[in-house]
C-alpha positions as CSV (number, residue, x, y, z in Angstrom):
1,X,191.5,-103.9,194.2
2,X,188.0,-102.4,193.2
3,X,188.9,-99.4,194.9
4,X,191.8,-99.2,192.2
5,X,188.9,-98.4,189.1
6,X,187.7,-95.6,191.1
7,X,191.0,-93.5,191.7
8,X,191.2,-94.6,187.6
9,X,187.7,-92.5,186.7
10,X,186.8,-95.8,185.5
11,X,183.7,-96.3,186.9
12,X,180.3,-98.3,185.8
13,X,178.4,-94.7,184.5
14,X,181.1,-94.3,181.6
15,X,180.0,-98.0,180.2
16,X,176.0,-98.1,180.9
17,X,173.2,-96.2,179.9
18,X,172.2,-93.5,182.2
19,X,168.9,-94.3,184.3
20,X,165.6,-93.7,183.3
21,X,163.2,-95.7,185.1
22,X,160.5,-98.4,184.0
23,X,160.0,-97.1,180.9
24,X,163.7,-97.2,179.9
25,X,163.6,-100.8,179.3
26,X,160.7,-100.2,176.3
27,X,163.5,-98.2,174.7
28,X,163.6,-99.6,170.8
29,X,166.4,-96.8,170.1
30,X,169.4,-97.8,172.1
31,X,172.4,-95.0,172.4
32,X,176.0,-94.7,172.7
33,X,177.9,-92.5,174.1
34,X,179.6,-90.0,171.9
35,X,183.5,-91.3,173.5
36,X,182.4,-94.8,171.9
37,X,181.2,-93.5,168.5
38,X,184.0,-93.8,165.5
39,X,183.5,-92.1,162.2
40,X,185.3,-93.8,159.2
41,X,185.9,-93.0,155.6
42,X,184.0,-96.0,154.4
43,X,181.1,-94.8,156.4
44,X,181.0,-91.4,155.3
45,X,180.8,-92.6,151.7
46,X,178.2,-94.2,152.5
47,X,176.6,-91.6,153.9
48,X,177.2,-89.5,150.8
49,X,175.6,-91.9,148.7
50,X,172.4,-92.6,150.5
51,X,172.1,-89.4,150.9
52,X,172.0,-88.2,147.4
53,X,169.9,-91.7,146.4
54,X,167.2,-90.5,148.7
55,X,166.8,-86.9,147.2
56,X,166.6,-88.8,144.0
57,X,163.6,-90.9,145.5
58,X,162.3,-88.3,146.8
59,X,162.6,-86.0,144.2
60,X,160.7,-89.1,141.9
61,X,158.3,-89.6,144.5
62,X,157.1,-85.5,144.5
63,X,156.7,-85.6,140.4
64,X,154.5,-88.9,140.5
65,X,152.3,-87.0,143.0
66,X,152.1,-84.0,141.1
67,X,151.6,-85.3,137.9
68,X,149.0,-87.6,139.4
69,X,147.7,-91.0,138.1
70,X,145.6,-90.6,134.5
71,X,142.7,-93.7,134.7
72,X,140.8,-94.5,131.8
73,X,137.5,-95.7,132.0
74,X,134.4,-96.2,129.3
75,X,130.5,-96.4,130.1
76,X,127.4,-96.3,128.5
77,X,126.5,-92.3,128.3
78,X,123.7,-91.4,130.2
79,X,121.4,-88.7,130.0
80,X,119.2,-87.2,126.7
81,X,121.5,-85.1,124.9
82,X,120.1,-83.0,121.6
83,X,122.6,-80.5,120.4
84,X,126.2,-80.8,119.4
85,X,128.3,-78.0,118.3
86,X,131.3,-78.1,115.2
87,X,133.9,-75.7,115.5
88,X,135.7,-75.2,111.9
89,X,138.4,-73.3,110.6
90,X,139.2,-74.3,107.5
91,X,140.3,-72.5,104.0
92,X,139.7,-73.8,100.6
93,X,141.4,-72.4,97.4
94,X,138.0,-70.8,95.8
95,X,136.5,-67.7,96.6
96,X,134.1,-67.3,98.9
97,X,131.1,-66.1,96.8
98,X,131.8,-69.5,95.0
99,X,131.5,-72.0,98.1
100,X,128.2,-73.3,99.6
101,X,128.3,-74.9,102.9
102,X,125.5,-77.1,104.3
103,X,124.5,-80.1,106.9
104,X,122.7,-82.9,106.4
105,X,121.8,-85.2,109.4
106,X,119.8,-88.3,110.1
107,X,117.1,-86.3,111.6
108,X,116.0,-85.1,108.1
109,X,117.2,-81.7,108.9
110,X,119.2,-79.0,106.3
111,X,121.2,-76.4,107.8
112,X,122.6,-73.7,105.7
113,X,125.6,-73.6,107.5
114,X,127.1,-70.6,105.3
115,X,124.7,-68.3,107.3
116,X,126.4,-69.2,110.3
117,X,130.0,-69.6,110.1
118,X,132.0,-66.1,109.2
119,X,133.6,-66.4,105.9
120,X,137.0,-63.7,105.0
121,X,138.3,-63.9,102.0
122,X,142.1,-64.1,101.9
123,X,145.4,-65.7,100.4
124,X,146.5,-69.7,99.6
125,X,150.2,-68.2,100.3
126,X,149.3,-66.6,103.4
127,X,148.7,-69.8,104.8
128,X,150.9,-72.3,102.8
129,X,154.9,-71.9,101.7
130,X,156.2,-73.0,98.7
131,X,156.1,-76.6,99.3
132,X,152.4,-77.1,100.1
133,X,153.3,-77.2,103.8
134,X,150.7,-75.5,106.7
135,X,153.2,-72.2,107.5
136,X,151.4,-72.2,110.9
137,X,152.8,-75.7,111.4
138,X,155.3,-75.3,113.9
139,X,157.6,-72.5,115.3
140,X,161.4,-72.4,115.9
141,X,160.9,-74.7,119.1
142,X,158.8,-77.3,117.5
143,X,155.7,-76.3,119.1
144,X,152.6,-76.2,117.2
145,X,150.9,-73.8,115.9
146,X,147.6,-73.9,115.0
147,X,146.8,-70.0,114.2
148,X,143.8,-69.6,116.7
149,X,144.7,-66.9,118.2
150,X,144.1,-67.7,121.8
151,X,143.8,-63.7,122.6
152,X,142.3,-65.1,126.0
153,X,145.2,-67.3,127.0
154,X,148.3,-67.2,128.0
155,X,150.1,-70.7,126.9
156,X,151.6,-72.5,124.0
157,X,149.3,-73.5,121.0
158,X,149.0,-77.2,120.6
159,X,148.3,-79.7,122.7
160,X,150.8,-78.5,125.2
161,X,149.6,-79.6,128.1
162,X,150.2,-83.2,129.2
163,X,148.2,-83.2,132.8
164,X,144.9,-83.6,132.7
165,X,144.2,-80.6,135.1
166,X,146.0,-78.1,132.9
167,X,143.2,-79.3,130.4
168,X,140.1,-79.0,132.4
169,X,141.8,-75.3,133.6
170,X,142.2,-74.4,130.4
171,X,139.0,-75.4,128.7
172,X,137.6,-73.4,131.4
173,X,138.4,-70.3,130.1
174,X,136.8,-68.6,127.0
175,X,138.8,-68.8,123.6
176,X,138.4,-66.9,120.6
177,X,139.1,-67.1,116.9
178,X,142.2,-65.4,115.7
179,X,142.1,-62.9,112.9
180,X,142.3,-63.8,109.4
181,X,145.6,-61.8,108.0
182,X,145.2,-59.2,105.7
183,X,145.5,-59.3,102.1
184,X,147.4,-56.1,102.3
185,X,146.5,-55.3,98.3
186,X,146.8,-58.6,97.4
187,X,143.6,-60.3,95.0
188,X,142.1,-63.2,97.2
189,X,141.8,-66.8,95.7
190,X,140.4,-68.6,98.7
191,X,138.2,-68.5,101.5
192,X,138.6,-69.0,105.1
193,X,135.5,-70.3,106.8
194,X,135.6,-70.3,111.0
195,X,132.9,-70.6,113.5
196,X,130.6,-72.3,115.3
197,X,127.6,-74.8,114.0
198,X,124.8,-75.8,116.9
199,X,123.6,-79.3,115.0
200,X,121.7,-82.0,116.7
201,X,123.7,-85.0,117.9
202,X,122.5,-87.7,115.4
203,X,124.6,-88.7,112.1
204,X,125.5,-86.5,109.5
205,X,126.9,-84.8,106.6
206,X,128.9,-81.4,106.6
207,X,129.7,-80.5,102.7
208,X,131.2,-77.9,101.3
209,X,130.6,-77.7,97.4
210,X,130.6,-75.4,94.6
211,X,127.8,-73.2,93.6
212,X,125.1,-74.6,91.8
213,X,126.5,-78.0,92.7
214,X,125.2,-80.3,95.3
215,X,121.5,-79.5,95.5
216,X,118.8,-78.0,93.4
217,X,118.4,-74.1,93.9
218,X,118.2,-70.9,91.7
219,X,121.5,-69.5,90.2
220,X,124.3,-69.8,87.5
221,X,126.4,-73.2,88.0
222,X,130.1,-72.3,88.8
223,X,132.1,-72.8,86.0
224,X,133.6,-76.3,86.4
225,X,137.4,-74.6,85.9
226,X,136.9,-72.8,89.2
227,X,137.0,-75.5,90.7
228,X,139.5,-76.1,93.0
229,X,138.6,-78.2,96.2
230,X,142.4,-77.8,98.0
231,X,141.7,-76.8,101.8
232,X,143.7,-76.5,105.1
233,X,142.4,-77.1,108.2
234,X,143.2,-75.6,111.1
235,X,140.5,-77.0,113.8
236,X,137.8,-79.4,113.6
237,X,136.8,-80.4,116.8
238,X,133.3,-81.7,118.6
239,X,131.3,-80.0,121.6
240,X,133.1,-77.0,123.4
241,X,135.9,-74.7,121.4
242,X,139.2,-75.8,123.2
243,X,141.8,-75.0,121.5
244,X,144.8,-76.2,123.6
245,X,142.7,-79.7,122.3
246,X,144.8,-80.7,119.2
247,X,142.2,-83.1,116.9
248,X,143.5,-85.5,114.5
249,X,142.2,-83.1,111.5
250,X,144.4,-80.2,112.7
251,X,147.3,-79.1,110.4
252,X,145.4,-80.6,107.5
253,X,146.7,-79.7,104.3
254,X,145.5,-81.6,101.2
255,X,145.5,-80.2,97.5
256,X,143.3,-81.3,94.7
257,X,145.4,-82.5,91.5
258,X,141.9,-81.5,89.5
259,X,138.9,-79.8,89.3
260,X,136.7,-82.2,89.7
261,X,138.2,-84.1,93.2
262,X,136.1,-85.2,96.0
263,X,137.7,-85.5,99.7
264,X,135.9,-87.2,102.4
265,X,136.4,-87.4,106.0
266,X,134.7,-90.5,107.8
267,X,135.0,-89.8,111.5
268,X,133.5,-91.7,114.9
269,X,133.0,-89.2,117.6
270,X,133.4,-90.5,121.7
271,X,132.0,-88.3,123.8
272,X,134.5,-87.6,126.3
273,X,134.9,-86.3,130.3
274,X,138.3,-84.9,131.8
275,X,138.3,-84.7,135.4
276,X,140.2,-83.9,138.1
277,X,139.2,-86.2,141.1
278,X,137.0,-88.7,140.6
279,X,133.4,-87.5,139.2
280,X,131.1,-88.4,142.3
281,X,133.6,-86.9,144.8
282,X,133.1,-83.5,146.0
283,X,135.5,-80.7,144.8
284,X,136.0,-82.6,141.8
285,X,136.2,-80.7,138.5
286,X,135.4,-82.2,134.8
287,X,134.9,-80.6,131.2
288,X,133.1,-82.3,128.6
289,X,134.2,-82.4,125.2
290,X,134.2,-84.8,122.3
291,X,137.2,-86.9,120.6
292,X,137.0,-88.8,117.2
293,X,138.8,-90.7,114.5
294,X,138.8,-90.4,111.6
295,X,139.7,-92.0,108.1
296,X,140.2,-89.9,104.8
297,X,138.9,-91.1,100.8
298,X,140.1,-88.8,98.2
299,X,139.7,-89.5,94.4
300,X,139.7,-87.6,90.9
301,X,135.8,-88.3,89.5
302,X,134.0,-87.7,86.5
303,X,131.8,-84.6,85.7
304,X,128.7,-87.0,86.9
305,X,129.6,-87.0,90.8
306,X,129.3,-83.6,92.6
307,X,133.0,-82.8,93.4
308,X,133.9,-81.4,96.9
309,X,134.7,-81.6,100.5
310,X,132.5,-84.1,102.6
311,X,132.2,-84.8,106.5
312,X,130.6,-87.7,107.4
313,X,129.8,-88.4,111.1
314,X,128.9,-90.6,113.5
315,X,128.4,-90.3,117.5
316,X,129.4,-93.6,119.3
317,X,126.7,-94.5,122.3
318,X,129.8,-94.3,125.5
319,X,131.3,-92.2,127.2
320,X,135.2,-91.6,128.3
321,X,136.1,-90.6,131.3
322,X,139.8,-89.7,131.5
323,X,140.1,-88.8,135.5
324,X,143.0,-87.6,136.8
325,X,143.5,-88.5,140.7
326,X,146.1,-87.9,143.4
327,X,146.6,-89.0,146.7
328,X,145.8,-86.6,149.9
329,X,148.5,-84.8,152.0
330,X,148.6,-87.3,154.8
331,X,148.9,-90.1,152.5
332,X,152.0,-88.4,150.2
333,X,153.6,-87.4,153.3
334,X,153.5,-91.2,154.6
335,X,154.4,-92.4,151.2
336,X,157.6,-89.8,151.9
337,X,158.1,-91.5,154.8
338,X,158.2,-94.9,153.8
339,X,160.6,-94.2,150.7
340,X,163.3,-92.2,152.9
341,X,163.0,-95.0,155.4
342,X,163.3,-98.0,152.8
343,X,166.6,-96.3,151.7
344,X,168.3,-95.4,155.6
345,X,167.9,-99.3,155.7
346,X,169.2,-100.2,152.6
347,X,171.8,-98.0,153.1
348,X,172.3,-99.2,156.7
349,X,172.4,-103.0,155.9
350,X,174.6,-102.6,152.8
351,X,177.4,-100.6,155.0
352,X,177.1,-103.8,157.4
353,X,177.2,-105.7,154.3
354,X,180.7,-104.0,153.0
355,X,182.0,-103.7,156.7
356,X,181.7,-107.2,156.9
357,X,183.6,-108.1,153.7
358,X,186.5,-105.7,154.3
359,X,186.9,-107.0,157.5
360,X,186.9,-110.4,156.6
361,X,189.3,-109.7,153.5
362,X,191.5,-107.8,155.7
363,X,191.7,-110.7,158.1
364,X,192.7,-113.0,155.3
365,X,195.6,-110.9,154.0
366,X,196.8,-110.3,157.6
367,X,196.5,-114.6,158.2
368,X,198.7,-115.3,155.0
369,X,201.5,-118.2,154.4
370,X,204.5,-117.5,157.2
371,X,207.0,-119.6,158.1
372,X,207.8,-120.5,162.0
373,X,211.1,-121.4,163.9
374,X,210.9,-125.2,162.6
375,X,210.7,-123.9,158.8
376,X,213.3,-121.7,158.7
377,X,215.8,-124.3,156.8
378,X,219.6,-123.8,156.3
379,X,219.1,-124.7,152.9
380,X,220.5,-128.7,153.1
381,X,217.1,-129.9,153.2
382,X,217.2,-131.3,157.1
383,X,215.2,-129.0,159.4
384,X,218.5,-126.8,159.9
385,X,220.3,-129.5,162.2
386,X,224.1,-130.5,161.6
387,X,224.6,-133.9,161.4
């Protein structure tokens, strides 16, 4: 009778696993032959939907590597620092032979700041519309547009960039200030004042007043009708120029109901690092720059109080450090790893899952209420015998 499977082609090969030794038996992956493998519609949507589920994870997984994680951390700052820099672009409605610009800090120290910052005289309207509103607010996309120029970069203006290494690439490159427009025949009414200040880092006092106003000096006191204090700013910002850096002061545009108005700016300056990898790691790669905020006083006063614009600041004793950090090659690609895997599982286990309920469904319809020899009744209500 055994001889019977053989003249059949039915022997034991076509059912076992081919031979392979000792190590063999360690196989974890057991294999069927291709005869014994069936392909159903249910398992090919399954396929279909694992398989788009795990480019979606993956796809997730790539952009949270690229994008990196953003730590925030705060310590006490170290070192001896002495200087500090104030970039300004600002305009105020007055002409510029009629504006004096000067520092006071805690060190004692005056700076006649007007020496040092350019000063072009130029149009309110070139700079405001109709409405009061800053016409280098935003353009047609609803980026900002802070009129800097950037003639050395090649991005959007405004703060643009969201990843912290697109910052500390940026703020390694060298900006300049834009050009003020011309007046093309027009008669100026204000004054735009840009540049760069080198003060020390201690508390102080950046005015802008009127001539003859604010401190004692030789000269004919500005008639108090020229007086008109209304300003825009386009940057103010602490430490390095970056303008891809938008500062809370940016796109400032306040007006001065009066002649006699005084604005004031209070502002608490955090010296701050952005790096790429941590600090003490090598290849790592920080800026350092300066943040603040600020709070703004403006009133109408009387012909007794020296009317103006007034920046007061202070420098807080820590330091930010905003690090951006990502994992290494290896680790991503084990991280890839694990998230494909994690869904072939899933997947594999919720197929079982829906295998396992169709079949069981399908057994229930198939086992529903019949009736046998016995039930099938004649209709008098006996079993189908005669009396």
């Amino acid at each position: 009778m055994m001889n019977g499977y053989e003249k059949h082609e039915l022997d034991e090969d076509s059912f076992g696993p081919k031979s392979g030794g000792i190590v063999a038996a360690f196989d974890a992956f057991p294999k069927a032959k291709p005869q014994y493998i069936e392909h159903t519609a249910g398992g090919g949507k399954w396929t279909v939907a694992m398989s788009i589920l795990s480019i979606i994870l993956l796809w997730s997984e790539i952009g949270r590597w690229w994008r990196g994680t953003e730590m925030h951390t705060f310590a006490v700052e170290k070192g001896v620092s002495h200087e500090l820099d104030i970039n300004l672009d600002i305009v105020v409605k007055m002409k510029c032979d009629d504006i004096h610009i000067n520092v006071q800090d805690a060190a004692g120290d005056r700076i006649l700041a007007a020496q040092k910052l350019s000063r072009d005289p130029t149009v309110w309207t070139q700079w405001v519309d109709g409405k009061g509103m800053h016409k280098l607010g935003r353009d047609t996309h609803g980026r900002l547009i802070t009129g800097e120029g950037y003639t050395t970069i090649g991005h959007d203006e405004g703060f643009g960039e969201e990843h912290i290494h697109d910052i500390v690439a940026l703020g390694r490159k060298k900006a300049r200030w834009g050009k003020t427009p011309r007046l093309w025949g027009a008669t100026p009414d204000s004054c735009r004042i840009y540049g760069t200040l080198e003060l020390n880092k201690v508390q102080g006092d950046f005015h802008i007043t009127a001539r003859g106003h604010g401190y004692m000096e030789f000269g004919e006191h500005l008639d108090h009708t020229a007086f008109n204090f209304s300003h825009i700013i386009s940057e103010l910002s602490f430490g390095p120029f970056l303008p891809s850096l938008v500062n809370p002061l940016d796109q400032t545009v306040n007006t001065a109901p009066a002649n006699f108005h005084k604005f004031q700016y209070f502002m608490s300056i955090v010296p701050t690092a952005y790096s790429v990898g941590h600090p003490d790691e090598r290849g790592s790669v920080s800026i350092r720059t300066n943040q603040y905020a600020v709070t703004e006083q403006s009133q109408e006063i009387n012909d007794r109080v020296i009317p103006g614009i007034f920046f007061k600041y202070d420098i807080e004793p820590i330091l930010l450090n905003i690090v951006e950090d990502r994992d290494s090659l290896f680790v991503f690609f084990i991280k890839l790893v694990n998230v494909l895997s994690g869904a072939l599982v899933a997947g594999h286990w919720g197929f079982r899952l829906s295998d396992w309920v169709n079949e069981v469904w399908g057994r229930r319809r198939r086992s529903g209420p019949s009736q046998g020899m016995l039930g099938g009744g004649s209709g008098n209500g006996k079993g189908g015998f005669d009396d």
